[in-house]
C-alpha positions in Angstrom: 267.9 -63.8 -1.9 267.8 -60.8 0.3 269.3 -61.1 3.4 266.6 -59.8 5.8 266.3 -60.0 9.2 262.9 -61.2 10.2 262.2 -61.6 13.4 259.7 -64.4 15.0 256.4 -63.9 16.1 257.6 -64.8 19.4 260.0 -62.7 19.8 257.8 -59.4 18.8 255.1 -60.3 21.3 257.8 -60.4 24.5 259.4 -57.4 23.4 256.2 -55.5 23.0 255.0 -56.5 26.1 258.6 -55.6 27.6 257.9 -52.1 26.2 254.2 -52.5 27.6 255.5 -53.1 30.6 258.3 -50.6 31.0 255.6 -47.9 29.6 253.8 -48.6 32.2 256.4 -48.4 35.2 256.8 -45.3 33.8 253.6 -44.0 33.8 253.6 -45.4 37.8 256.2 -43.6 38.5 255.0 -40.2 37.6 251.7 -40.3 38.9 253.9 -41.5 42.8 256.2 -38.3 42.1 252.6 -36.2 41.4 250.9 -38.0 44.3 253.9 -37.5 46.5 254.2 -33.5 45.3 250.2 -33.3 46.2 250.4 -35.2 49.2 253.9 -32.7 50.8 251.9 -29.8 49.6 248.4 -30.7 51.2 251.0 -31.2 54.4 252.1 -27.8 54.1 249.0 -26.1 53.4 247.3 -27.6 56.8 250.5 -26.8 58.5 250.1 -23.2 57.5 246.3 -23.8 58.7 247.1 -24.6 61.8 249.4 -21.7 62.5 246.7 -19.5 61.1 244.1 -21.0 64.0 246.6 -20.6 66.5 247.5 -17.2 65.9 243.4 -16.6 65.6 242.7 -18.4 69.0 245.6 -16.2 70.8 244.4 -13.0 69.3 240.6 -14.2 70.4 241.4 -15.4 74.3 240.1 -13.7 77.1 242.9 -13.0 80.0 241.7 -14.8 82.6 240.2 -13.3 85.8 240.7 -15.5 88.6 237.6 -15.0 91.4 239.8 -16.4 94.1 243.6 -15.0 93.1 246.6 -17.6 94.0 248.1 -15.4 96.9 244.4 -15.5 98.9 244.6 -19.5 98.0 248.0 -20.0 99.9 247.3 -17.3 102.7 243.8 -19.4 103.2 245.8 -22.6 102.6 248.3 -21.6 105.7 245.4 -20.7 107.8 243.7 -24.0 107.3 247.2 -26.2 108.2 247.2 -23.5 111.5 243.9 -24.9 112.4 244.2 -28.4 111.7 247.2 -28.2 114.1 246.0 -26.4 116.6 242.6 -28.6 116.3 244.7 -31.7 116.3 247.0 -30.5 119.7 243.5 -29.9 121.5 242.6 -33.3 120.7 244.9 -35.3 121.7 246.0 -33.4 124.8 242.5 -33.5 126.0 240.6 -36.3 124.6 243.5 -39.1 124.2 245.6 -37.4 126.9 244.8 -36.3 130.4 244.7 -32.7 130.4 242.2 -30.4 129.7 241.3 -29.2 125.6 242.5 -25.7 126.6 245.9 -26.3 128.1 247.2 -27.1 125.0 247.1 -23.8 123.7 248.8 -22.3 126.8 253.2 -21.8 126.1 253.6 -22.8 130.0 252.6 -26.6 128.4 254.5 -26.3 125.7 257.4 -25.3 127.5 257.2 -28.3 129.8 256.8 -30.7 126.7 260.5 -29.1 125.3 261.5 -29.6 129.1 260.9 -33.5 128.4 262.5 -33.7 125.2 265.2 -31.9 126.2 265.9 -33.9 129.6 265.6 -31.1 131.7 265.1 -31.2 135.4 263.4 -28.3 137.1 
């Protein structure tokens, strides 16, 4: 009698479907690392893309030319605030107070109005 190992038919069917299994883990894994490769390398090509439009969009701009420059904006700006107070002392010196539109621009007014604040007696 030889003394062979045999092994059942059980057994050879879970262990080559272990193997099947295992070969295909395998074979998973690899295409994830080459999918993963691709996928940092697509990133780094549009990066590089992206750098490339930049620099192409800063070489392309046109400097601005500004039709109304900033320093006319706040000179016109200041001029407008010198109105609207002047505007407003006219109107309520004349129209909700007693006096005439006109006196408000005159400094004798004004300095009568700091007389008040100020609790001086003339």
């Amino acid at each position: 009698m030889s003394t062979k190992l045999t092994e059942k038919p059980a057994e050879k069917k879970q262990n080559k479907q272990a193997a099947d299994q295992e070969k295909e883990l395998n074979q998973q894994r690899e295409t994830d690392k080459t999918t993963k490769e691709q996928q940092e390398s697509d990133k780094a090509i549009r990066k590089e893309q992206r750098r490339k439009r930049k620099a192409e969009k800063r070489q392309n701009r046109k400097p601005k030319r500004r039709i109304f420059p900033i320093w006319l904006r706040i000179i016109v700006v200041l001029v407008l605030c010198v109105l609207a107070l002047l505007i407003g002392a006219m109107v309520g010196y004349g129209m909700v107070g007693d006096g005439a539109p006109g006196d408000a621009l005159e400094l004798e007014t004004w300095q009568h109005i700091v007389d008040i604040v100020l609790k001086k007696e003339q």
